[in-house]
Backbone bond lengths (Angstrom), bond angles and torsions (degrees), N, CA, C in turn:
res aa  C-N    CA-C-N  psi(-1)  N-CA   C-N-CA  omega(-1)  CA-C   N-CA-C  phi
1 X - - - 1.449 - - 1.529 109.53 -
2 X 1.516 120.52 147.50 1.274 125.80 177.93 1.609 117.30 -61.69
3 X 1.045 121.44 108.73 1.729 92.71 171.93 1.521 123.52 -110.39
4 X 1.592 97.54 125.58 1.795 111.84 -172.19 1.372 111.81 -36.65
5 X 1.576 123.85 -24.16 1.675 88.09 -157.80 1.403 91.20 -115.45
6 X 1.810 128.53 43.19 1.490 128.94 169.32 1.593 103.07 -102.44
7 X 1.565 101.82 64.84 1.622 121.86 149.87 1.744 96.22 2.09
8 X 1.303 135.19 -74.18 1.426 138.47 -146.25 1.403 88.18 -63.93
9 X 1.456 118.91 -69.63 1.609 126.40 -152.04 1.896 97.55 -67.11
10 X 1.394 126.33 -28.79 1.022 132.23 -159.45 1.568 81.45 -62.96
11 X 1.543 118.98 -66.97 1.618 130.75 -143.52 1.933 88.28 -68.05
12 X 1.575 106.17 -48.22 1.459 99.51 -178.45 1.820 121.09 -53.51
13 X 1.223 112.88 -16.83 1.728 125.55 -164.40 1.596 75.79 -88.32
14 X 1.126 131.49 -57.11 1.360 144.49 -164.18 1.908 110.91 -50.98
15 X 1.179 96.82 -72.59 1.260 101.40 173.01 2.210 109.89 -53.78
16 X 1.100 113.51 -41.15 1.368 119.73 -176.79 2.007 95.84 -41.78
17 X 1.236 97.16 -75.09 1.437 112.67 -164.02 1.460 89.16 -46.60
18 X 1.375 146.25 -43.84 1.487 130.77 -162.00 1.488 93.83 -74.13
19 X 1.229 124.47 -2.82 1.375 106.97 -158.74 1.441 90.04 -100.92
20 X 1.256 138.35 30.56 1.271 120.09 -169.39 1.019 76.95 -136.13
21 X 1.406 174.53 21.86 1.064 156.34 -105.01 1.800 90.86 146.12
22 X 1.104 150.38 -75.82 1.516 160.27 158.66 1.145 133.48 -71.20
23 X 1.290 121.68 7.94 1.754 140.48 -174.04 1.712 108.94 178.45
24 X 1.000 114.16 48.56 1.513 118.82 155.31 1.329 115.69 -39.36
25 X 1.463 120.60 -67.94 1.438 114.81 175.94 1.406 119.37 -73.46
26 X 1.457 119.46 11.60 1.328 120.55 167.00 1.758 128.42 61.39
27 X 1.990 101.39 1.53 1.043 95.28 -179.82 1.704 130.81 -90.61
28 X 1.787 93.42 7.03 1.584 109.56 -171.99 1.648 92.97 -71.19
29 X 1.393 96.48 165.46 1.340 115.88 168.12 1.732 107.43 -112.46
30 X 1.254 119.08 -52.31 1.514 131.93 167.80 1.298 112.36 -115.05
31 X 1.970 119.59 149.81 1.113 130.44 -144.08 2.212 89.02 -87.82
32 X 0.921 87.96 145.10 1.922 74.76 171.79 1.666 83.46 -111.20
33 X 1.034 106.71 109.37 1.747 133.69 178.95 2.117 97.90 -74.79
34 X 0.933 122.05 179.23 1.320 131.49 -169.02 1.829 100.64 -103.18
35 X 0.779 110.22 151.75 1.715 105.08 178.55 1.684 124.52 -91.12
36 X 1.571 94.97 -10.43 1.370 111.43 171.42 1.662 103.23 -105.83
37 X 1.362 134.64 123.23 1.095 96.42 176.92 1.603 114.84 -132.56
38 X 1.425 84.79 59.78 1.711 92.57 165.02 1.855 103.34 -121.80
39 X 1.737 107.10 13.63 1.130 109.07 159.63 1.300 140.02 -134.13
40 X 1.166 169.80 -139.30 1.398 145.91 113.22 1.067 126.52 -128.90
41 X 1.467 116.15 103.68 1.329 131.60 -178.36 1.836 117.11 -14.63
42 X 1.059 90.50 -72.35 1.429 92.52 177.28 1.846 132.62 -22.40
43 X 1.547 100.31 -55.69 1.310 106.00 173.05 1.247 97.49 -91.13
44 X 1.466 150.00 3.41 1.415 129.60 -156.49 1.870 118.14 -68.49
45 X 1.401 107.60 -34.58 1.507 105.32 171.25 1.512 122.41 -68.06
46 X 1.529 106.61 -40.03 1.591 99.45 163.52 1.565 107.14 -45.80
47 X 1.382 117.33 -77.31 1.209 149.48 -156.54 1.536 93.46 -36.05
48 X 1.369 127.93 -43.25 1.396 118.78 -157.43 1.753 117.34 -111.22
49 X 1.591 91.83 14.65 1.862 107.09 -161.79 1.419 84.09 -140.48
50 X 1.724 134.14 3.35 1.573 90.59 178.32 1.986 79.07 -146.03
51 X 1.351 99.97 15.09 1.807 110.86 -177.05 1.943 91.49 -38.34
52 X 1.844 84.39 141.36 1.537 78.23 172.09 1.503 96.44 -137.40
53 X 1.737 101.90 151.98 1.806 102.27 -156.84 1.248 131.19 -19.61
54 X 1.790 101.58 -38.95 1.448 96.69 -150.15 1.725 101.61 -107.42
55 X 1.313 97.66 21.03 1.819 97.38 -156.68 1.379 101.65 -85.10
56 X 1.375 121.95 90.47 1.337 154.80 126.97 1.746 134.88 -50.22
57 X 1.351 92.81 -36.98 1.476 121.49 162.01 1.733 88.86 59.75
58 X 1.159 123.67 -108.82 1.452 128.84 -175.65 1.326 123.54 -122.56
59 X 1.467 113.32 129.45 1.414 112.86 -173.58 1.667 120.01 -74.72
60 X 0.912 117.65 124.25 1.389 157.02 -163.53 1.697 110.45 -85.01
61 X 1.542 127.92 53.45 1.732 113.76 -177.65 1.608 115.35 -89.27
62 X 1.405 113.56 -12.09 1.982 109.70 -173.43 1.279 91.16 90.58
63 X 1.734 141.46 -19.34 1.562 124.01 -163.25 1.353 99.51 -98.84
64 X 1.462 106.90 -60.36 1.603 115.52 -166.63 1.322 110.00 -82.95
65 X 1.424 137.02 5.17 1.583 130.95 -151.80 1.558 78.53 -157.44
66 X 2.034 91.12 167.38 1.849 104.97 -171.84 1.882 98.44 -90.84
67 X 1.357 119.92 2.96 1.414 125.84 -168.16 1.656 112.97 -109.59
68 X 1.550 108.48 156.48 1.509 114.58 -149.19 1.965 97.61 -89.63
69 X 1.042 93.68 137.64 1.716 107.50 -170.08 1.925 107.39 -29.18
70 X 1.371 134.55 98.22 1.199 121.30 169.47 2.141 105.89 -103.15
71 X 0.936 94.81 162.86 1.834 90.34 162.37 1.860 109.37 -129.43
72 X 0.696 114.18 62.78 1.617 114.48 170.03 1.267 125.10 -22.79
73 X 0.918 129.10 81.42 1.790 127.59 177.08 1.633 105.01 -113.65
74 X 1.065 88.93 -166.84 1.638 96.22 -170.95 1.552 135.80 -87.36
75 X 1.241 81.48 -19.06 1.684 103.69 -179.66 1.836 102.83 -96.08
76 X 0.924 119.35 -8.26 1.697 132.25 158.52 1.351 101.26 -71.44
77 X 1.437 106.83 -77.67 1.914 100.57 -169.08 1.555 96.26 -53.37
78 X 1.280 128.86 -40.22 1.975 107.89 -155.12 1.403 98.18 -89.83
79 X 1.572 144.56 -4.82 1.290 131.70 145.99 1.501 111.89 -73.03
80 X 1.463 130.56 -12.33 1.197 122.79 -170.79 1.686 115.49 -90.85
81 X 1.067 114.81 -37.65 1.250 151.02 179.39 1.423 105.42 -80.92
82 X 1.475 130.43 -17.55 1.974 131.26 -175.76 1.807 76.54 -97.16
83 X 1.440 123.82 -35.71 1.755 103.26 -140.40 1.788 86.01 -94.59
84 X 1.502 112.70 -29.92 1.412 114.17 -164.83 2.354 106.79 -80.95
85 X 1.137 100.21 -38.11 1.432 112.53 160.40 1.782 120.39 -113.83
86 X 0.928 103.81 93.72 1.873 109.08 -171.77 1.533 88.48 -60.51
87 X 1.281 150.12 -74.94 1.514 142.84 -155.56 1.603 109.16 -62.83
88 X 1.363 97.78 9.30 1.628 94.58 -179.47 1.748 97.45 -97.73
89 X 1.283 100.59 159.42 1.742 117.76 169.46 1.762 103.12 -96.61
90 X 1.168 132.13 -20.97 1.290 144.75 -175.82 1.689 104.23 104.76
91 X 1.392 96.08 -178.33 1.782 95.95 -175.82 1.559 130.35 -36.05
92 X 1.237 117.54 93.85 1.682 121.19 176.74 1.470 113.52 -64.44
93 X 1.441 119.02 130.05 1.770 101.84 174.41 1.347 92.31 -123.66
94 X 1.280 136.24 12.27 1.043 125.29 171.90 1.506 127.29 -71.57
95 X 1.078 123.26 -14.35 1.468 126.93 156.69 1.747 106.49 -56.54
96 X 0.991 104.32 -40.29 1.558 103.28 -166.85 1.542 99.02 -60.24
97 X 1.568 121.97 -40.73 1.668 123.15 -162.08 1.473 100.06 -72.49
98 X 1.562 125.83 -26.76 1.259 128.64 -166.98 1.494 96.25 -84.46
99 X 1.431 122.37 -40.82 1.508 115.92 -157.62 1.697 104.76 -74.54
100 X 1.516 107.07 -15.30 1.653 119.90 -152.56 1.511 92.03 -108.98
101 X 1.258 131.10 -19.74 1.411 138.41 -165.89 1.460 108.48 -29.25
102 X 1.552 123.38 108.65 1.418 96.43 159.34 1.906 106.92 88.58
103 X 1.229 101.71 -21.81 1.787 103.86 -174.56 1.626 104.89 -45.17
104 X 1.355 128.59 -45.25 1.298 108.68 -159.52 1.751 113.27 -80.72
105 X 1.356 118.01 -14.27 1.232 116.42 147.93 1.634 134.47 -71.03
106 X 1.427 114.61 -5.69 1.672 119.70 178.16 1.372 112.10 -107.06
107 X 1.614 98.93 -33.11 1.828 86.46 -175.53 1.590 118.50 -109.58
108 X 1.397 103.45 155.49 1.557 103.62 -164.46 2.050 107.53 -147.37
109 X 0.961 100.16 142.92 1.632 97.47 -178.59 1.463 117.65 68.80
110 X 1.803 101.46 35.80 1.843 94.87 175.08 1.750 92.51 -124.56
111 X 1.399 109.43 130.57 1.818 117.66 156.75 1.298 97.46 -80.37
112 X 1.583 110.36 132.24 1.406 115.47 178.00 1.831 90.72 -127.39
113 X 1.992 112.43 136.67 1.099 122.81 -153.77 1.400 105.37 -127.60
114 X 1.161 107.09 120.18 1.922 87.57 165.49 1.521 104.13 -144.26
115 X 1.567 105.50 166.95 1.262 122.28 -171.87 1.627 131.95 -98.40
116 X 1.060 112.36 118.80 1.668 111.32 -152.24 2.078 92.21 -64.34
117 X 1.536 127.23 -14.39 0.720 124.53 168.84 1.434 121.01 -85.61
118 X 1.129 142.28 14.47 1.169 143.73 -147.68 1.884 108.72 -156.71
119 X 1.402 111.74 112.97 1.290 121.48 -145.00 1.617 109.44 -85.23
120 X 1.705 110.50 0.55 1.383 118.16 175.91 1.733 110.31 -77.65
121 X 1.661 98.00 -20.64 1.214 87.05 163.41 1.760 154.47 -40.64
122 X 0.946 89.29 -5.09 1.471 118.82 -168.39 1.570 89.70 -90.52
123 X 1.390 156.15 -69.29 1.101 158.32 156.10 1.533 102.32 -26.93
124 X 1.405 131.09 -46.46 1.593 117.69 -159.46 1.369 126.57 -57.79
125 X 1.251 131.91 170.90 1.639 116.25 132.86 0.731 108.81 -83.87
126 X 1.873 88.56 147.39 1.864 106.24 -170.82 1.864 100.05 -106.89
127 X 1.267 88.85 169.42 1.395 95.29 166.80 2.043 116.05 -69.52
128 X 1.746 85.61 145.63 1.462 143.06 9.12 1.513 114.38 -102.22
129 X 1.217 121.29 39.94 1.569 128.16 176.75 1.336 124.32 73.12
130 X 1.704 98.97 -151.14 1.665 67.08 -178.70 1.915 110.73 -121.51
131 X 0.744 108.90 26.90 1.942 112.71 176.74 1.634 98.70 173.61
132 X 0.860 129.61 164.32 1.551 158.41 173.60 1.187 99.38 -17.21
133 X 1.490 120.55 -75.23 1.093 164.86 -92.84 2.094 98.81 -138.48
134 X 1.528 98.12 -21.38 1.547 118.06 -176.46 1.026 115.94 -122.64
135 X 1.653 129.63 50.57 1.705 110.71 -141.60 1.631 88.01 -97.37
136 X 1.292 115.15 163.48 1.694 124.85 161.91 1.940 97.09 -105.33
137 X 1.477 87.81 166.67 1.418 110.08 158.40 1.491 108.75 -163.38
138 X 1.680 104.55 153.04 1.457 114.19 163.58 1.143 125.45 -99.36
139 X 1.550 119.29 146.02 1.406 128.13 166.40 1.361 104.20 -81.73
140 X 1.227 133.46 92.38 1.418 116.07 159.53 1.237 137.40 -35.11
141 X 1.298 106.55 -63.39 1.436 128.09 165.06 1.515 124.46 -50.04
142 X 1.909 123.46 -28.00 0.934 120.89 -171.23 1.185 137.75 -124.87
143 X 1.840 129.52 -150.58 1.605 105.28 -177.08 1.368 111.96 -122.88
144 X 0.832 117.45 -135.57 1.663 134.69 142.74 1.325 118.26 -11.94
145 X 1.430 133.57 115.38 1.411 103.16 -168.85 1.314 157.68 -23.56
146 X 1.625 98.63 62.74 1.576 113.60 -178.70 1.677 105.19 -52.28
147 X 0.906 134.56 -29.28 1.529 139.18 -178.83 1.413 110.42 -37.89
148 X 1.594 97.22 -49.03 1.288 112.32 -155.14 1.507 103.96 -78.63
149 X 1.255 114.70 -35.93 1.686 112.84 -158.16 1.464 86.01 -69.88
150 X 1.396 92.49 -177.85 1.520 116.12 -176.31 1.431 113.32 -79.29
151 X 1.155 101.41 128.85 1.654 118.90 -178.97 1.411 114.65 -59.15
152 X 1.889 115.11 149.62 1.420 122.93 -164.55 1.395 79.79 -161.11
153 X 1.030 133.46 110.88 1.033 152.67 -157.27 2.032 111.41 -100.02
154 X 1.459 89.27 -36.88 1.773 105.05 -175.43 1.670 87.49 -92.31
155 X 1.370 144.64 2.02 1.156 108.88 173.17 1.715 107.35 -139.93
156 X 2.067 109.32 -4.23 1.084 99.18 -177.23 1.761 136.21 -72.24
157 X 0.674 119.66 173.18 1.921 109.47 -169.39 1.776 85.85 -81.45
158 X 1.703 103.17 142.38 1.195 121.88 175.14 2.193 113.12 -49.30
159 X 1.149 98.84 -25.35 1.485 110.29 -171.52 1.549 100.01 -76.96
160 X 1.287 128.40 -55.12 1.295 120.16 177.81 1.561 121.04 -59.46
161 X 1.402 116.33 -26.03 1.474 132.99 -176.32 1.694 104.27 -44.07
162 X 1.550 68.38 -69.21 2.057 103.54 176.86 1.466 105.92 -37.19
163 X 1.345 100.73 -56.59 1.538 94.53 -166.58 1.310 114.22 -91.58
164 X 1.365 155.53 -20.39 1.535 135.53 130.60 1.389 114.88 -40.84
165 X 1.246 134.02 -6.06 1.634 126.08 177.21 1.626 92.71 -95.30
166 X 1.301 128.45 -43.63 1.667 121.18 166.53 1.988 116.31 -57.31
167 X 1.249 97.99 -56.18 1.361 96.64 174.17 1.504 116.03 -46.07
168 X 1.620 129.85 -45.44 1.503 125.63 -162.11 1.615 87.63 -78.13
169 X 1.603 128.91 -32.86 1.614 118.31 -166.03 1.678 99.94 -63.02
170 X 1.677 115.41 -46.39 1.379 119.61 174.77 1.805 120.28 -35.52
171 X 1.468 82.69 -52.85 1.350 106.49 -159.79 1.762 107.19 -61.03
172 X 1.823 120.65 -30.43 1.255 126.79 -123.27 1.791 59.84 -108.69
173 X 1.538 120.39 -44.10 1.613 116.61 -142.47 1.387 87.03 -71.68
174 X 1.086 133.23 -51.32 1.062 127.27 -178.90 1.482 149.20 -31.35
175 X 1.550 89.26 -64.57 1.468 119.16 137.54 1.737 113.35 -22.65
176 X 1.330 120.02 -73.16 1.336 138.76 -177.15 1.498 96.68 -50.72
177 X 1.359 133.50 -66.05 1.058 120.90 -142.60 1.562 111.36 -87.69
178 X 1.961 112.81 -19.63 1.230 115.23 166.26 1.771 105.70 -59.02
179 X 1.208 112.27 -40.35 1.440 105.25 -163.64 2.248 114.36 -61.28
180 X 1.254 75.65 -21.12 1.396 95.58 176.80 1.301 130.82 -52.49
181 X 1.122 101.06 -57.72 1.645 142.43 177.29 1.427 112.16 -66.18
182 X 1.783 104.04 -45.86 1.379 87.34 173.90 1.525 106.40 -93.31
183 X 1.214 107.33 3.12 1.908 88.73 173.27 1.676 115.89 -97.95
184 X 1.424 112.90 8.66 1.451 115.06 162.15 1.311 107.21 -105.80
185 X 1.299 125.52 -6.08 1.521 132.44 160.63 1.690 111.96 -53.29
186 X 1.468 98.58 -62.68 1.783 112.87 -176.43 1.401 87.19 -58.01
187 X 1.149 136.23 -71.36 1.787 122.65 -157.28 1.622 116.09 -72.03
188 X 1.441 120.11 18.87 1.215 130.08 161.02 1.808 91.19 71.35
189 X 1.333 142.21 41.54 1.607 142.91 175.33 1.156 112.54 -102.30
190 X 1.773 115.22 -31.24 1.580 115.11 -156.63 1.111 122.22 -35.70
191 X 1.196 93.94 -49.53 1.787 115.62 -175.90 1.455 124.87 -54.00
192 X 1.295 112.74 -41.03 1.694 126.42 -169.38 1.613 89.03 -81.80
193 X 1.720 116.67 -59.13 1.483 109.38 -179.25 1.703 124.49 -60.96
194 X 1.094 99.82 1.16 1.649 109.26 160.86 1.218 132.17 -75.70
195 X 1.463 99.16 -52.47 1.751 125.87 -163.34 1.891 85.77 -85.28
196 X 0.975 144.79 -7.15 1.553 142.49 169.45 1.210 98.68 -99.26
């Protein structure tokens, strides 16, 4: 068993996880850290060309967390992002209004899921979505489409359970009600059971 208070193995578990994240190919010896470091180079061109409103990701005080007090607002990333890309204007979301235009009138029969652990959340729809017919839910417990992977029932978090047992009811009504439609289609009704 691991034990919490072996300071050495703690910092060594510590350093491991950066290494997946800062030495993938494992051939560094030391991390080359970012020189700004309330940002990280690495993702910074995504980060500042596809920023989405709320992406805050995790709050940052020095009290509750192992990291040095930042406050992330918006006027941080769009001076950070004008000085780090000069041809940039800073975070555009206007692609997003064009790509989304109009969505809650076109789309119909999608559960959209996200994970209270998982920092894309900030991009999702949240609950309760956007019409009946568009519902969201959260995984509290989870990340990245944990929904999706394959179920483990003895170890998954009670929140994801929940929410593939909502998704299959979505999924089943649906099912039901297309079948419906097309079987008042074949008897020439659709139409009258519409207009009522």
């Amino acid at each position: 068993a691991f034990n919490h208070n072996d300071t050495a193995r703690l910092l060594s578990a510590l350093r491991d996880a950066g290494n997946v994240y800062y030495n993938a190919t494992g051939t560094e010896h030391c991390f080359d850290l970012p020189e700004d470091v309330n940002f990280d180079g690495i993702w910074d061109y995504q980060f500042c060309t596809e920023l989405l409103p709320q992406e805050t990701y995790f709050k940052r005080d020095g009290i509750h967390d192992m990291f040095w007090s930042f406050d992330l607002n918006h006027s941080l990333i769009t001076e950070h992002c004008v000085k780090s890309f000069p041809a940039s204007s800073g975070p555009n979301w206007s692609w997003m209004k064009d790509m989304f235009q109009d969505v809650e009138q076109k789309l119909t029969n999608v559960v959209f899921t996200n994970g209270a652990y998982d920092p894309w959340t900030a991009g999702g729809i949240l609950p309760p979505g956007l019409s009946e017919s568009v519902p969201s839910f959260m995984i509290e417990e989870g990340a990245h489409h944990l929904d999706l992977m394959f179920s483990d029932l003895e170890h998954d978090p009670i929140s994801v359970v929940n929410v593939r047992k909502m998704e299959i009811e979505y999924i089943r009504k649906w099912i039901v009600e297309k079948k419906q439609k097309e079987g008042l289609s074949r008897l020439g009704l659709r139409d009258k059971f519409e207009m009522d």
